[in-house]
N, C-alpha and C positions, 0 to 999 in steps of 0.2 A: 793625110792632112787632118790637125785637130780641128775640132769645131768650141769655139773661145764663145760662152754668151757675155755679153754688154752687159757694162756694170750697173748700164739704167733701166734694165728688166729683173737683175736684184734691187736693186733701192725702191721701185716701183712694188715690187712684194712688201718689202719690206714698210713700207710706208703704209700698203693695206693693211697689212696685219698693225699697225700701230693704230692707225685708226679704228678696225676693230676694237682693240683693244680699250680705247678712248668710249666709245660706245659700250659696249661693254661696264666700263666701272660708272660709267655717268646710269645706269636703266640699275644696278648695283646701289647706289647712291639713292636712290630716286623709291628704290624700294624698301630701301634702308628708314629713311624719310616718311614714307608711309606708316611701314609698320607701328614706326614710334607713334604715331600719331594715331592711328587706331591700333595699338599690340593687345590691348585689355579688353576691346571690344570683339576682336577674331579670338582670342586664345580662349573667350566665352564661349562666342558661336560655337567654336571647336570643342571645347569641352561639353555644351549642348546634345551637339551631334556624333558624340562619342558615346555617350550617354542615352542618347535614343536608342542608335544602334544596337547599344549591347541590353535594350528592352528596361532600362531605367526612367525612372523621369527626372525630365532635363528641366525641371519648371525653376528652380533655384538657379542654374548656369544663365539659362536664358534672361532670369531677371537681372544679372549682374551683368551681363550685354545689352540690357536697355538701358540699364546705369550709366556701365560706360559711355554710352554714345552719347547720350544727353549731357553728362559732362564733356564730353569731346566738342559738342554742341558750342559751349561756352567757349571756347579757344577760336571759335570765328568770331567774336567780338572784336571788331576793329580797337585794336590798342595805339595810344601814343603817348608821348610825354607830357601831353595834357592833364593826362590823369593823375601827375604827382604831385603833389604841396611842394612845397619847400625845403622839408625833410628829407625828401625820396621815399616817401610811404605814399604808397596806391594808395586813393582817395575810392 
């Protein structure tokens, strides 16, 4: 006698593994998102602390990672359409 599984305990995989999948490129996305948003200010740190490590001084790395952030600073200003004249140049 063969033993046949039901086609709704494959679809049921199949459906986890989609959702995985789903989560998956959404926390991908989301980090993606980040990075860009502070990339200048880690790839500082990083080179900071690469630069410790190997017994240099990181004092120049580090000040381009306070830069950054303080510029990154400026991207939480609430923006909207208010800010354009007429022309579409930012006021």
């Amino acid at each position: 006698m063969k033993h046949h599984t039901t086609p709704t305990i494959h679809r049921a995989t199949g459906q986890g593994m989609t959702e995985y999948i789903v989560i998956v490129a959404l926390v991908a996305v989301a980090a993606i998102a980040v990075y860009q948003f502070f990339g200048q200010t880690i790839r500082s740190q990083t080179s900071g602390i690469a630069l410790e490590l190997s017994g240099q001084d990181s004092k120049d790395a580090l000040d381009a990672a306070k830069a950054s952030a303080t510029a990154t600073g400026g991207e939480r200003v609430k923006k909207g359409l208010e800010k354009y004249g007429n022309d579409g140049v930012a006021r």
